[in-house]
PDB file of N, CA, C and O in Angstrom:
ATOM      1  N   UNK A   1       6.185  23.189  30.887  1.00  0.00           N
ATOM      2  CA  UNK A   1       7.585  23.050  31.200  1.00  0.00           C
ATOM      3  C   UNK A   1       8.387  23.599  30.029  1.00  0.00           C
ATOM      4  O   UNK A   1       8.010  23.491  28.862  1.00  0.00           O
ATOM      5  N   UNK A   2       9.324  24.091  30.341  1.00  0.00           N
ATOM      6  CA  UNK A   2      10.119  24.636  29.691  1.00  0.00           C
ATOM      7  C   UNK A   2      10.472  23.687  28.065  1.00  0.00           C
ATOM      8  O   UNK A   2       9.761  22.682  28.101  1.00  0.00           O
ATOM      9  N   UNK A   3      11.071  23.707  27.117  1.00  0.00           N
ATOM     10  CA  UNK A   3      11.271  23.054  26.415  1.00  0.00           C
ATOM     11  C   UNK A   3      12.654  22.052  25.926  1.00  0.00           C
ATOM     12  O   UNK A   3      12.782  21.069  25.196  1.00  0.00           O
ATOM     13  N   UNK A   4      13.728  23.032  26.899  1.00  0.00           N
ATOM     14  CA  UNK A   4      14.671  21.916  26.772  1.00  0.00           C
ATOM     15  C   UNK A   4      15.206  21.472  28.102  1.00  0.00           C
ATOM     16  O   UNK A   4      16.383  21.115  28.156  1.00  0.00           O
ATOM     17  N   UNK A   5      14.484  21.458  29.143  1.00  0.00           N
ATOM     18  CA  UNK A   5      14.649  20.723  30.164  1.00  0.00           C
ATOM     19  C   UNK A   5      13.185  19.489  30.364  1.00  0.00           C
ATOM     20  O   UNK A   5      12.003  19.651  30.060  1.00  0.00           O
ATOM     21  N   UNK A   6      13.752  18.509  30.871  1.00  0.00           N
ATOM     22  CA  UNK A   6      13.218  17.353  31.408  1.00  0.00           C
ATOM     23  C   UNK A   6      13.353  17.154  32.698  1.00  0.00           C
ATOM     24  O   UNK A   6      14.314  17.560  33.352  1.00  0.00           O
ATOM     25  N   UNK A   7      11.808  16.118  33.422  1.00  0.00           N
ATOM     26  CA  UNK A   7      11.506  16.046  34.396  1.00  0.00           C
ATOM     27  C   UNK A   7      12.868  15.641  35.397  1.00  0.00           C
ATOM     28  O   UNK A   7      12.962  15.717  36.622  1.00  0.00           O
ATOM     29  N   UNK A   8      14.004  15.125  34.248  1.00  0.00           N
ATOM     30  CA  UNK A   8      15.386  14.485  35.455  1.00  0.00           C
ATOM     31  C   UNK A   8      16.249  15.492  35.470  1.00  0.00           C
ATOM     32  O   UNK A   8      17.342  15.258  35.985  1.00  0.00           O
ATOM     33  N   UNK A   9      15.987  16.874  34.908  1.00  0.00           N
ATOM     34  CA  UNK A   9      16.724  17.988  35.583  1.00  0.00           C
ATOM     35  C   UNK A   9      16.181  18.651  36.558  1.00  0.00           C
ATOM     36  O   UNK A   9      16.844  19.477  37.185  1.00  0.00           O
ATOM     37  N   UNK A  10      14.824  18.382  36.856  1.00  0.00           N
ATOM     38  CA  UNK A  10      14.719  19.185  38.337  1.00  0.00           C
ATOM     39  C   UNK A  10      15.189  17.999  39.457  1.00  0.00           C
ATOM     40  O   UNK A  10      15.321  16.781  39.577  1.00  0.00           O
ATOM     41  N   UNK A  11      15.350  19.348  40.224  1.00  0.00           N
ATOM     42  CA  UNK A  11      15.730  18.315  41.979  1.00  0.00           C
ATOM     43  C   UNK A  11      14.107  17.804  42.501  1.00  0.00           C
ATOM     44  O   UNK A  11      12.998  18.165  42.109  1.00  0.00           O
ATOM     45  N   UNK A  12      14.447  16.994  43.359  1.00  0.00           N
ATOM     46  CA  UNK A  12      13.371  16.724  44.242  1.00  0.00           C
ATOM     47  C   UNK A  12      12.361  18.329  44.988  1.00  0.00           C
ATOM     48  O   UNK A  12      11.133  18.271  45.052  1.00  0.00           O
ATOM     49  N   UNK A  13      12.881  19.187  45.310  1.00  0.00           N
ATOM     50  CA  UNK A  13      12.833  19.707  46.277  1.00  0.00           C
ATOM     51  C   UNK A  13      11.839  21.414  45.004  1.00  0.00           C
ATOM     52  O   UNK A  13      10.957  22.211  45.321  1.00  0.00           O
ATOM     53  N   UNK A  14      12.621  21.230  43.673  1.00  0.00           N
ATOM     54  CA  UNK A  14      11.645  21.691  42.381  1.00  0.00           C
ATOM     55  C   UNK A  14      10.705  20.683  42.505  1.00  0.00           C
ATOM     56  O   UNK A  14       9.532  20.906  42.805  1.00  0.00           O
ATOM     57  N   UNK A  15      11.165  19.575  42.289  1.00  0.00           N
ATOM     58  CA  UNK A  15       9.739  18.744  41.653  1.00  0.00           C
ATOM     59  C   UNK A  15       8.391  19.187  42.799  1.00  0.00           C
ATOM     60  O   UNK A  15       7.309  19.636  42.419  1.00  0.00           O
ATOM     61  N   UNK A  16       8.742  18.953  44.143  1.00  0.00           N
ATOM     62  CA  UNK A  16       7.708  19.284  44.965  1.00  0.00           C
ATOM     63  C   UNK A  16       7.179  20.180  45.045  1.00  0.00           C
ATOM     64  O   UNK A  16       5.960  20.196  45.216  1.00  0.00           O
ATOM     65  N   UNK A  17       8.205  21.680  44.913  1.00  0.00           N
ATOM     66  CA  UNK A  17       7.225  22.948  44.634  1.00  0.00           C
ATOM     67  C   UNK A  17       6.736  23.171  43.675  1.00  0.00           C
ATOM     68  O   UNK A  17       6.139  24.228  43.470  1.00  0.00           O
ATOM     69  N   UNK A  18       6.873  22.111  42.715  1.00  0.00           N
ATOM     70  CA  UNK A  18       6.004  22.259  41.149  1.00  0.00           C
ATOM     71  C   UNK A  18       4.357  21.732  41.611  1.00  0.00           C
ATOM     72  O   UNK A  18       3.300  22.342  41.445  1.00  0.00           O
ATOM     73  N   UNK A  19       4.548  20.637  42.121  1.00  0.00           N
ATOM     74  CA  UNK A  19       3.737  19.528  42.214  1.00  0.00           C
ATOM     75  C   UNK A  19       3.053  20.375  43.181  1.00  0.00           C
ATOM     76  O   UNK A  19       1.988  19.760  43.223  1.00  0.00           O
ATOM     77  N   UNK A  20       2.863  21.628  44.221  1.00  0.00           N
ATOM     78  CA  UNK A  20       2.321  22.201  45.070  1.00  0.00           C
ATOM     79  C   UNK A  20       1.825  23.208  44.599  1.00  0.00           C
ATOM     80  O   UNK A  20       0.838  23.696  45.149  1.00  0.00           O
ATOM     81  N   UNK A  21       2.371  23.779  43.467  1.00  0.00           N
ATOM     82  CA  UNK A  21       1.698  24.989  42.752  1.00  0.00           C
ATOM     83  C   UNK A  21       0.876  24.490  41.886  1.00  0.00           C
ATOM     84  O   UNK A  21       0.176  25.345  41.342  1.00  0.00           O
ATOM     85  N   UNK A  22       0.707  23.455  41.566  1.00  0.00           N
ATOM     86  CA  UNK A  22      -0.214  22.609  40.353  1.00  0.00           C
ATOM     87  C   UNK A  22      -1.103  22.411  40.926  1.00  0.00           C
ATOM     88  O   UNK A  22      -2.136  22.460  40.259  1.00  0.00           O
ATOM     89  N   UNK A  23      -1.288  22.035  42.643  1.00  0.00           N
ATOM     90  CA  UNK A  23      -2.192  21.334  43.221  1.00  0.00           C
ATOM     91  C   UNK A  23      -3.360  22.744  43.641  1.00  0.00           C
ATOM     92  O   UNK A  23      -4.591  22.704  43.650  1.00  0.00           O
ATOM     93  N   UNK A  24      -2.504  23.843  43.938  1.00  0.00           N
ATOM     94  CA  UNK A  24      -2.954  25.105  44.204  1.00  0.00           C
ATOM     95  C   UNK A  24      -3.453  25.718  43.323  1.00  0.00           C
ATOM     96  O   UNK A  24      -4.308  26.552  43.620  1.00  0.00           O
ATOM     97  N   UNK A  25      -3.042  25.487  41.777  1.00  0.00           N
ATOM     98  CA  UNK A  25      -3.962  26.068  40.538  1.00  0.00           C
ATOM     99  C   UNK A  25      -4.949  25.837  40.350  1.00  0.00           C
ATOM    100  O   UNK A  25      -5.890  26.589  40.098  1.00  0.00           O
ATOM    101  N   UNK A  26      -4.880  23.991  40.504  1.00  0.00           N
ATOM    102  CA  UNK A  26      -6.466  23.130  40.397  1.00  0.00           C
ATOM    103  C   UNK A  26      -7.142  23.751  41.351  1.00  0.00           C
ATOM    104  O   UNK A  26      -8.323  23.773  41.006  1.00  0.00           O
ATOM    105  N   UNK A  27      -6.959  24.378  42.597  1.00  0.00           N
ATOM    106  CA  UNK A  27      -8.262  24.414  43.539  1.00  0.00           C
ATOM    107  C   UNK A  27      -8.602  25.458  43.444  1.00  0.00           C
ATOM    108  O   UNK A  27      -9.798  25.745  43.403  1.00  0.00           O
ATOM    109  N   UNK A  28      -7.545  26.429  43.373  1.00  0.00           N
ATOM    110  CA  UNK A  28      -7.963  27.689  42.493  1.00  0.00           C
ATOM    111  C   UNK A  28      -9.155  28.000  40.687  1.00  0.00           C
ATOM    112  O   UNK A  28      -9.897  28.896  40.286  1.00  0.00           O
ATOM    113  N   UNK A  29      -8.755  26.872  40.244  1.00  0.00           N
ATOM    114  CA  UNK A  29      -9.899  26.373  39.041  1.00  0.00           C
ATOM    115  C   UNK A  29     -10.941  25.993  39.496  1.00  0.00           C
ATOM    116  O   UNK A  29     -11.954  26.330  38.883  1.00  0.00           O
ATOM    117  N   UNK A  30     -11.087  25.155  40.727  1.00  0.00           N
ATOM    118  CA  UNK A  30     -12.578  24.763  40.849  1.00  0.00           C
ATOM    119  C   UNK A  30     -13.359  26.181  41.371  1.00  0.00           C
ATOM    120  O   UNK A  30     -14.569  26.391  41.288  1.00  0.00           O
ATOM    121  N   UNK A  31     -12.452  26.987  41.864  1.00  0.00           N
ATOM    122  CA  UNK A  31     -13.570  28.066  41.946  1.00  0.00           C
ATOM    123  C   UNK A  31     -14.383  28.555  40.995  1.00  0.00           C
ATOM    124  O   UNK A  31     -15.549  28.907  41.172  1.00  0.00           O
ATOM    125  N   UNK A  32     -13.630  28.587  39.738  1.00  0.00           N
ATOM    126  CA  UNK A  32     -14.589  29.125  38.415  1.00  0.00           C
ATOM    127  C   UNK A  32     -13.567  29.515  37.325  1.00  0.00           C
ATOM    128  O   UNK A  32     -12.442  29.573  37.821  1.00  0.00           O
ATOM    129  N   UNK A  33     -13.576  29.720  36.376  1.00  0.00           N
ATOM    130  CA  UNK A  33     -13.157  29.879  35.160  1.00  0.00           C
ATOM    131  C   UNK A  33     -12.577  31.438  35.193  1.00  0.00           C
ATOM    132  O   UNK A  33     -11.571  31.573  34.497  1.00  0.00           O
ATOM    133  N   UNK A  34     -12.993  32.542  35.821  1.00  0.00           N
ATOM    134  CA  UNK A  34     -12.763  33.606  36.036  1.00  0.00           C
ATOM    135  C   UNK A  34     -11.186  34.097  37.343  1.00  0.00           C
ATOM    136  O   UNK A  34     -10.589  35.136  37.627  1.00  0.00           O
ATOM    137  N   UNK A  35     -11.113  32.670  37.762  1.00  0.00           N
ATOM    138  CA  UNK A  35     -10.555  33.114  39.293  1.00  0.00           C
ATOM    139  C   UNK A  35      -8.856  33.142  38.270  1.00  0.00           C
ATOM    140  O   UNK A  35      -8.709  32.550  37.200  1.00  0.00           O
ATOM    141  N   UNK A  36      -7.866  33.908  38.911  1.00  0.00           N
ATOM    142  CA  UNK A  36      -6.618  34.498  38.014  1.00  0.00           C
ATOM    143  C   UNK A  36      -5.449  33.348  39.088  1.00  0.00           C
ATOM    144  O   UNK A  36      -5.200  33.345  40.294  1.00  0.00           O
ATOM    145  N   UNK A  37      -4.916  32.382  37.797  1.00  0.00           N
ATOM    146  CA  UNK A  37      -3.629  31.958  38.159  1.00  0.00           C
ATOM    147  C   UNK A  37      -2.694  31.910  37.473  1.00  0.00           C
ATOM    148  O   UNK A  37      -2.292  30.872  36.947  1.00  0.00           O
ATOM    149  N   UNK A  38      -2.158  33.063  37.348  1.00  0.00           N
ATOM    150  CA  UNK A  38      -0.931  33.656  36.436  1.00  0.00           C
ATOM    151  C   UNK A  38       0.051  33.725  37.351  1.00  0.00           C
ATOM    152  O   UNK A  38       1.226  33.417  37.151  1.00  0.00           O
ATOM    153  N   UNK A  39      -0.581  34.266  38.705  1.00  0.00           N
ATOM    154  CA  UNK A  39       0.667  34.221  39.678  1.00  0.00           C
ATOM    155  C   UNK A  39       1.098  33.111  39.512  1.00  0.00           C
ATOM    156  O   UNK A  39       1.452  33.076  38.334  1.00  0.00           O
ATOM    157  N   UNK A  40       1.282  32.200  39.958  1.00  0.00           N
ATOM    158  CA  UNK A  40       1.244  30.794  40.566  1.00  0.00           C
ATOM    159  C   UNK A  40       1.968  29.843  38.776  1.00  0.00           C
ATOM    160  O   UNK A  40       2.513  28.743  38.690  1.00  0.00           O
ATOM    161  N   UNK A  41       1.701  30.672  37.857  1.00  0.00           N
ATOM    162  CA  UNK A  41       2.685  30.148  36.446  1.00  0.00           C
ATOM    163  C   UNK A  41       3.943  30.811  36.344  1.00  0.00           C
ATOM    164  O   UNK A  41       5.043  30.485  35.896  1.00  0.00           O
ATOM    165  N   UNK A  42       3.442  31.904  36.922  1.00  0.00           N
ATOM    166  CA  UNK A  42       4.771  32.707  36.651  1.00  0.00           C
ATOM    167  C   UNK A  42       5.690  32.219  37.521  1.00  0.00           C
ATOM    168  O   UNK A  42       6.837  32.195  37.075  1.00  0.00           O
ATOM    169  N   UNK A  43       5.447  31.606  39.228  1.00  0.00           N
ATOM    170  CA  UNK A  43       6.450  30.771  39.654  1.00  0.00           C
ATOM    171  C   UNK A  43       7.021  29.035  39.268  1.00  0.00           C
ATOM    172  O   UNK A  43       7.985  28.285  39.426  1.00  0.00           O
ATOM    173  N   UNK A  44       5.961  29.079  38.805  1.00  0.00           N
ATOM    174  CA  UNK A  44       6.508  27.814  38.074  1.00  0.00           C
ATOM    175  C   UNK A  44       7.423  27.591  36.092  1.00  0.00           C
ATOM    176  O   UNK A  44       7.992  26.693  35.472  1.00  0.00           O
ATOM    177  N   UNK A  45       7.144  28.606  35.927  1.00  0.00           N
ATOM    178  CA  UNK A  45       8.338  29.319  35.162  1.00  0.00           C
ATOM    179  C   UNK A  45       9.104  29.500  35.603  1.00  0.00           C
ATOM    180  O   UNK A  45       9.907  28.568  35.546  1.00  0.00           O
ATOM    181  N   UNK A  46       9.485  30.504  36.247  1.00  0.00           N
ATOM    182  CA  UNK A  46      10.611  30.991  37.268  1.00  0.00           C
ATOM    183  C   UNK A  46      11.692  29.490  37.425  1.00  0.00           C
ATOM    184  O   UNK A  46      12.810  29.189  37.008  1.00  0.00           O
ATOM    185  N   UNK A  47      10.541  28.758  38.334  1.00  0.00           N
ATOM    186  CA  UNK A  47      11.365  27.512  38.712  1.00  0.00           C
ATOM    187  C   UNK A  47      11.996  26.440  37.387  1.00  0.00           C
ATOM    188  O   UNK A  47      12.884  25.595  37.499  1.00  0.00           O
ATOM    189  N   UNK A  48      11.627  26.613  36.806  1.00  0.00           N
ATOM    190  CA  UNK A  48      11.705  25.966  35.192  1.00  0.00           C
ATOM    191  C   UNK A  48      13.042  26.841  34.670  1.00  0.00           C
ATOM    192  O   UNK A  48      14.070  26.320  34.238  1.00  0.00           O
ATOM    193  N   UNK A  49      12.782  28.428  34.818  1.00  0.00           N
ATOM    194  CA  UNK A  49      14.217  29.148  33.968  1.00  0.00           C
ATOM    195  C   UNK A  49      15.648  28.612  35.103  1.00  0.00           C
ATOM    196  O   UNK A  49      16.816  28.377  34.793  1.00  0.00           O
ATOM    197  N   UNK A  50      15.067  28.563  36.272  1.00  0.00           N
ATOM    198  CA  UNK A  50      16.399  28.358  37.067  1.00  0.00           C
ATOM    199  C   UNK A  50      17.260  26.872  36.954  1.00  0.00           C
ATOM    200  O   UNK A  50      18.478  26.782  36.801  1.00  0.00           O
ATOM    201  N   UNK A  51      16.178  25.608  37.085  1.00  0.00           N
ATOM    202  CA  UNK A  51      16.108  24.456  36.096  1.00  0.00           C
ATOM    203  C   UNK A  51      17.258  24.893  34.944  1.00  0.00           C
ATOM    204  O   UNK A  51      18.477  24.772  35.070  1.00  0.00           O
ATOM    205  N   UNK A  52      16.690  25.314  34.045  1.00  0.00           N
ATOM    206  CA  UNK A  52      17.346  25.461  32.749  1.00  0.00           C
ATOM    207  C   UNK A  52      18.732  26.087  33.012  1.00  0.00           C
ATOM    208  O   UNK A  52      19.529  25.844  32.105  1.00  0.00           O
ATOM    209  N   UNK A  53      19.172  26.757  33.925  1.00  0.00           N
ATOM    210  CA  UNK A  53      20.401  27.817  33.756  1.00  0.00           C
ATOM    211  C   UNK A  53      21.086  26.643  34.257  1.00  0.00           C
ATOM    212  O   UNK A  53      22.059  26.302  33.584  1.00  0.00           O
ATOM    213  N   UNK A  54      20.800  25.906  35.329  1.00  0.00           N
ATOM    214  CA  UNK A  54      22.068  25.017  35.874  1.00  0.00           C
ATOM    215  C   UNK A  54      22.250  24.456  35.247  1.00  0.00           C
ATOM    216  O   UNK A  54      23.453  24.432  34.989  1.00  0.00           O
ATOM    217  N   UNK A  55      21.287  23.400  34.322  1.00  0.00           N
ATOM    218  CA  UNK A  55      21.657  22.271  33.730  1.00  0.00           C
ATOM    219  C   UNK A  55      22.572  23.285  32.057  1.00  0.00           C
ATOM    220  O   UNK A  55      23.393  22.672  31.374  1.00  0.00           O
ATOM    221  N   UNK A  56      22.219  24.661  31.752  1.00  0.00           N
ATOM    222  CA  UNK A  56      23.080  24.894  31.065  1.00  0.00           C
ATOM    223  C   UNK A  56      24.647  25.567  31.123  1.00  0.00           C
ATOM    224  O   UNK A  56      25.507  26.034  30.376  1.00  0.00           O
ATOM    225  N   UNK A  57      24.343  25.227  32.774  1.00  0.00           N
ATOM    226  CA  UNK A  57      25.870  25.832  33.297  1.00  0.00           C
ATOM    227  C   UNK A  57      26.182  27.476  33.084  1.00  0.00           C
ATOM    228  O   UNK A  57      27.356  27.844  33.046  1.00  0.00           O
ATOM    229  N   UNK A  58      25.231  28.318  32.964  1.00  0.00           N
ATOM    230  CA  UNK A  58      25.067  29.646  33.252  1.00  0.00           C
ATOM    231  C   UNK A  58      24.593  30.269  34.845  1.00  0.00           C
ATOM    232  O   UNK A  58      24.467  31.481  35.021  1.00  0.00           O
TER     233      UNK A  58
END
């Protein structure tokens, strides 16, 4: 997570697509150590910079 936002600046509706891409990384990990989830950070970044712009009013 980003570093100057906290879990009470996302909405519900972030928190869940966080909590769905996390769940999708893990199963993506049990395949093996080799399998690529960069996609799947890079949207949860994404969702984290957008997080950050509202709560900094940009």
């Amino acid at each position: 997570m980003a570093d100057d936002i906290k879990s009470s600046d996302l909405t519900f509706g972030e928190k869940a697509r966080i909590g769905t891409l996390i769940a999708r990384m893990a199963k993506r990990g049990m395949a093996g150590p080799n399998v690529d989830i960069s996609d799947l950070k890079r949207r949860v970044e994404r969702i984290e910079r957008q997080a950050a712009k509202r709560k900094n009013g940009k």
